[in-house]
N, C-alpha and C positions, 0 to 999 in steps of 0.2 A: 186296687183302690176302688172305693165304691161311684157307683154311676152317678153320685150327688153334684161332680164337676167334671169337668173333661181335664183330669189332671194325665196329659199322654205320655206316653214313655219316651215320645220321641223328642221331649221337651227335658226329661230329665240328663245328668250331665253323665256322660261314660266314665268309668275308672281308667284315670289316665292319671299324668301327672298336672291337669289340667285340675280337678280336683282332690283336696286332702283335708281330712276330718279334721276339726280342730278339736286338740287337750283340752279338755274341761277343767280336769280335776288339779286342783294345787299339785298334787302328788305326780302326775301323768305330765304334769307342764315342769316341774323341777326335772323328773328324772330327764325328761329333753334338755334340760340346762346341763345336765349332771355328761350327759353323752359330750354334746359338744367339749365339755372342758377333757372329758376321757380323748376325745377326737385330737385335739390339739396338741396334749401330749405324745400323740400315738405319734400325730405327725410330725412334733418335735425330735422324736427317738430315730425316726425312720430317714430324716431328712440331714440330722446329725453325724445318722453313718455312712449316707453315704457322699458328705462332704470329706469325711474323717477318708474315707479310702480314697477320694483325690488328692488327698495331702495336705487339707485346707484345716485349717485351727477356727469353726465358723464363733460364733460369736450367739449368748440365749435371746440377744436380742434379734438376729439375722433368722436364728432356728424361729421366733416367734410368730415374725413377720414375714410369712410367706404366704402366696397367694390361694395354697389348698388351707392354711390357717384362716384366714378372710373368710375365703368363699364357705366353711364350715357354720363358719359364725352368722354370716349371712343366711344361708341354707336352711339351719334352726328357727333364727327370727323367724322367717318367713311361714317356717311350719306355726309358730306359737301364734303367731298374728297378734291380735288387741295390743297389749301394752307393751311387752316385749317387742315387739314391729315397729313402736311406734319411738323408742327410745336409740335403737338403729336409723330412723329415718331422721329423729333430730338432731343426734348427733353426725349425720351424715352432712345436714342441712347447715347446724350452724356452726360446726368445726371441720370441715371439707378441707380449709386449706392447710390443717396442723395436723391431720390423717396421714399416716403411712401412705401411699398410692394404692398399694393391693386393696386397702381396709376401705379409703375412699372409693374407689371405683365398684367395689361391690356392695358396700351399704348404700350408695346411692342406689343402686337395683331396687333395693324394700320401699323407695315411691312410688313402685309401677309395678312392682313383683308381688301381688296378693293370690291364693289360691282359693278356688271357691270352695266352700265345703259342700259334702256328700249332700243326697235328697235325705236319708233317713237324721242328720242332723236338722235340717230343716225344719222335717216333719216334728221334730222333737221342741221347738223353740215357737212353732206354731201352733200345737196342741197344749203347752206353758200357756201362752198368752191369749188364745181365743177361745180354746175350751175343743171338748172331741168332737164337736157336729160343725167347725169351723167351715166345712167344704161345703156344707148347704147353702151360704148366702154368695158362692163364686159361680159363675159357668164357665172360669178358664181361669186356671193357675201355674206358670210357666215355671218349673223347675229348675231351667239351664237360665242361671242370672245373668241379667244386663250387666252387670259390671260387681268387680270385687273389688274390696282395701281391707284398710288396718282393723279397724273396729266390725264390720258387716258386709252384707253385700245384696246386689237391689236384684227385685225379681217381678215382671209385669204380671198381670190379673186384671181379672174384668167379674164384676160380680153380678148380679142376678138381676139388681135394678139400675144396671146401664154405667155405671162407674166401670173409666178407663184409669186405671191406678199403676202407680210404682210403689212397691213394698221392700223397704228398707229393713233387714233382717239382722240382729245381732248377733257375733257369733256365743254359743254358751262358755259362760265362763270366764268374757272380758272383762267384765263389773269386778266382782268378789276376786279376781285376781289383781290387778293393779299394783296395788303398793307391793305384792311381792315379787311380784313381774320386774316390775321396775328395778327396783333392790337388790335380786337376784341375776338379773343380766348386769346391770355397770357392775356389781359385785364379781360377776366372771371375768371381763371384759378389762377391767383394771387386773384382776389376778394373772390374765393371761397377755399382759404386758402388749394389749393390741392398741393398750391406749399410750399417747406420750406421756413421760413420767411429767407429773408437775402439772398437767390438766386439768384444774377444777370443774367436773361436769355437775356437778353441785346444784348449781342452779337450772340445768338443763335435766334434769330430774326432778325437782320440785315443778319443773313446768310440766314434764310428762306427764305428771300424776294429775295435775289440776287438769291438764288437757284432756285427759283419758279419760276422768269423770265426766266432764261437760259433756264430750261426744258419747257416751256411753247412757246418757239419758234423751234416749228419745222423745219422752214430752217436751223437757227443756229445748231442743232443738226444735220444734213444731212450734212452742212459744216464737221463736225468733224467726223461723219461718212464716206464721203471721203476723210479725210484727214487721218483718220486711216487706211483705206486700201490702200494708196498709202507708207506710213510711214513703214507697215509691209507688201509689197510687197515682200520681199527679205525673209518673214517666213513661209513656204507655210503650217505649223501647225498651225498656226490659219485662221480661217478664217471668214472671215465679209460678211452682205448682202449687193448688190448694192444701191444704192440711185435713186428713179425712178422721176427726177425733173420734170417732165410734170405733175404729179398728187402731188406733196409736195406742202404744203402753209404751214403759220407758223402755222394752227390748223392740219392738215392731213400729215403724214408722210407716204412716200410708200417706199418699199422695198423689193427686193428681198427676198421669201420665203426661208430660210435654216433650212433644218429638222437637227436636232438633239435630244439626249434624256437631261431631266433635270442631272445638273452636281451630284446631288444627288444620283444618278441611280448606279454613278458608287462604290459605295459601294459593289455592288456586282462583281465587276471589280478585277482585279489579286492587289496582292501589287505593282508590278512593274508597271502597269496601272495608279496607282493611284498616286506612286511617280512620273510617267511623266506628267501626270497633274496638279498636283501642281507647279513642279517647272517651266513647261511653266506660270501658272500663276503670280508666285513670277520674274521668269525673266523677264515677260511683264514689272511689275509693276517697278522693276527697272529702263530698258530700259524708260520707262513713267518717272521718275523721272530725268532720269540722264544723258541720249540723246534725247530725245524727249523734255521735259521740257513741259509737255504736257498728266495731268493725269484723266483717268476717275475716278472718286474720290466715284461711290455710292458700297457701297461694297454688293449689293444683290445680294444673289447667284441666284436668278433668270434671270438676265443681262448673265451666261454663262450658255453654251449646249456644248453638246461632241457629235460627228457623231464617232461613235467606226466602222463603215465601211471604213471609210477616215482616222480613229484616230486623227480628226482636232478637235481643240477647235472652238466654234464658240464663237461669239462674239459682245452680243446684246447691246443697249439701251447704247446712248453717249450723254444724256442729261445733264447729271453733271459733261462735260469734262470740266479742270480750267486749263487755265495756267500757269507754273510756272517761276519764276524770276530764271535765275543762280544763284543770289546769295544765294535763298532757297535751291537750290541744293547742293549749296558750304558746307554752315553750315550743313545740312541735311546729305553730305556727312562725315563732320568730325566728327560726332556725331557717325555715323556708326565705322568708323576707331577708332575713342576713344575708344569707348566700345570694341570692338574687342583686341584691345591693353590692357581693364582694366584700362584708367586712368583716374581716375574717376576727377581729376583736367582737363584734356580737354574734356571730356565730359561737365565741370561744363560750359565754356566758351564756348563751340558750342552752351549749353543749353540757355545762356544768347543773343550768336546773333540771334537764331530763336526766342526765347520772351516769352518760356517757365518760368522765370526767370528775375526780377532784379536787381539794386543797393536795391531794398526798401525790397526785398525780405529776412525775415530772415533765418538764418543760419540753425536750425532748419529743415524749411521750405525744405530750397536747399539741404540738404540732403534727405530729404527725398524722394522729387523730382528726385534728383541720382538714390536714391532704386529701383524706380517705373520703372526709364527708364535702369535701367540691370536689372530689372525682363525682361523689355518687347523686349531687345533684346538680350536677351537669345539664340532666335533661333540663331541669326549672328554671334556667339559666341563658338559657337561649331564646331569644325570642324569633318569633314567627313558625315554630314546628322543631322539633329535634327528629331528627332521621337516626331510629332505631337501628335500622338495617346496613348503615355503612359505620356502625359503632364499634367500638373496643373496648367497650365501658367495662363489661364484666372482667377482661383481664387485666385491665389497668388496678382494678380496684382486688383483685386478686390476688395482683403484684405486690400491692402496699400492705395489704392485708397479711401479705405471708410473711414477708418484712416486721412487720410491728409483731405476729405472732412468736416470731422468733425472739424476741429481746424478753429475755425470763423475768425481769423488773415488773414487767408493765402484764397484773393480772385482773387487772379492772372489765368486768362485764356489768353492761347496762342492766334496769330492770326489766324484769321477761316482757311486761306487754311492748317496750321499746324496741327489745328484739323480733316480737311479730310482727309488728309495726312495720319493721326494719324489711323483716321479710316478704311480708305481701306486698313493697312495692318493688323488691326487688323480683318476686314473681310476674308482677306484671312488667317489669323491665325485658325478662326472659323473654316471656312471651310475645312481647311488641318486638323484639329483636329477632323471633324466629318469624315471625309475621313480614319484617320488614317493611313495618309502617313508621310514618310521618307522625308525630305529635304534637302538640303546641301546650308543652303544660306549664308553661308560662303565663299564655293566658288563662287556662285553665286554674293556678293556683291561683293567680290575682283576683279573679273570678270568686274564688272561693274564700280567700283569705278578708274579700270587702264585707262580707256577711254579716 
């Protein structure tokens, strides 16, 4: 490497299984599809005999769903990353509890399981977008990235006139693949009967696609990125990176460096620590609902960090910002106040304008539906604080959920932004749960809902 930046070796990543090049080519990313489906036969045939020599009559459904079938199917995703990764993680996310167990327990992996790519890919997607004398304007450019996922993966730098930066890196190939990424896994995936028969993933593909694009345009993210920090100007507890547009393209994202530790950390944090953190995050997410109109919808705890020197939330990655119609807000809003109220008749009818629900829907069905949604706003329901950390929420509503998914009548799914919706607050439920804080989003909706 030329002496123009102190690009060191000891910053670049080893050949391990820590790093792995990602497919580019359509051609290079099928034939990885094409293995896995060869895989799973292999392991159908081999799993088959030697059932067959115990004296067992197994069944193609029993040969399908086995846990080296899973973990194959996961293994691949994970190689392919972008859209392929990302169609694994939603179906991991929003059909968990109508998943095989094997199928479940290892697609959830692909939230947390990204592999970085090599330096010389790197080098390859930053000579694309800055041009070949790109290392003149850095005096340090760190090769072993801060962190990987689906779509890229972030790497620090410091350039020549004093900019401390995080560089958001695409990997090649996630753009221009997409729609057949997509199409070509639920296409395996269905073939190889890892999915339940009768599953409409349907709509959880139309979301992947649309998702895939948003995140895949790094200026649009940068949009939303300053649009967030202008929006929470007036909050000086959070806090956002700048947006550096002289080096952003839709594949390279730049950014003002902001340290902070993982939101995780603060486990070891006071209780009252932890209650301030939460409920900055639950009032974020309101506010994002209900004056902004305007919500980052991915609920990964890796997206926040906490600076306990500033006590700021910081507040990363606005790739899957959507946004939202008033009138989502409106229903969304009376649904809130229904419940809170107990009546379970205008809850029924809020449930009907968002499309949780409807005329074809039976009776049965919409109660049950009821159940699920005063399990899940429980927290909104209690006044003075809800205590995240002595909850059962997530498996009550698991319970019910696996229940209704079981009754083959009832195939009604909401629309996708109700499903994100759905999910960023049940991400922050997680997370205040593993946190074991106090809430009061009671007052906090009321708070919000008088606006």
């Amino acid at each position: 490497m030329h002496q123009k930046a102190a690009l060191n070796k000891q910053d670049e990543p080893r050949a391990s299984s820590a790093t792995l090049a990602v497919p580019s080519g359509r051609g290079s990313r099928l034939m990885r599809l094409g293995w896995m489906a060869t895989g799973i036969a292999g392991n159908m045939m081999a799993e088959g005999a030697r059932q067959l020599a115990q004296g067992k009559r197994p069944s193609v459904t029993d040969l399908l769903l086995t846990p080296a079938n899973a973990r194959r199917v996961a293994n691949q995703l994970a190689k392919l990353r972008g859209a392929a990764m990302k169609v694994g993680q939603l179906i991991s996310m929003e059909s968990g509890d109508l998943l095989p167990p094997a199928l479940a327990e290892i697609l959830g992996r692909l939230r947390e399981d990204a592999r970085a790519m090599p330096r010389d890919q790197v080098m390859q997607v930053l000579l694309a977008n800055w041009g070949p004398d790109w290392e003149k304007q850095f005096k340090h450019f760190s090769f072993a990235p801060l962190a990987a996922a689906s779509i890229g993966q972030v790497h620090r730098a410091q350039t020549r006139n004093g900019r401390d930066l995080a560089i958001k890196i695409q990997y090649p190939g996630v753009r221009e693949s997409i729609d057949s990424d997509v199409d070509n896994v639920a296409g395996l995936l269905r073939l190889s009967g890892l999915l339940p028969k009768g599953m409409d993933i349907k709509p959880l593909l139309r979301d992947a696609k649309r998702q895939l694009r948003d995140e895949a345009d790094y200026i649009r993210e940068g949009n939303y990125l300053q649009q967030y920090g202008e929006l929470l100007a007036d909050a000086p507890q959070y806090r956002l990176p700048q947006r550096h547009s002289d080096l952003t393209t839709r594949s390279v994202l730049a950014m003002d460096f902001v340290p902070g530790a993982p939101i995780e950390t603060l486990l070891e944090a006071t209780q009252a620590e932890r209650d301030r953190v939460m409920t900055l995050l639950f009032a974020l997410l309101l506010r994002e609902v209900f004056e902004f109109r305007l919500v980052q919808t991915d609920p990964n705890f890796a997206n926040y960090r906490y600076d306990s020197e500033h006590q700021q939330l910081v507040l990363l990655d606005f790739g899957a910002t959507r946004p939202y119609k008033a009138r989502m807000a409106l229903d969304f809003g009376r649904l809130i106040k229904a419940a809170m109220a107990a009546d379970r008749a205008a809850m029924q009818v809020a449930f009907k304008a968002i499309g949780y629900i409807d005329d074809s829907t039976q009776e049965k069905h919409r109660q049950a539906v009821l159940d699920i949604a005063t399990q899940a706003l429980e927290p909104f329901c209690q006044q003075g604080g809800y205590d995240f950390g002595a909850s059962d929420l997530p498996q009550r509503i698991r319970s019910q959920a696996m229940a209704l998914g079981l009754e083959r009548e009832f195939i009604q799914i909401p629309p996708t932004d109700v499903m994100l919706l759905q999910r960023k607050f049940g991400g922050l439920y997680l997370l205040a749960i593993r946190l074991g804080a106090r809430v009061d989003l009671h007052g906090l909706a009321k708070a919000a809902l008088l606006q």
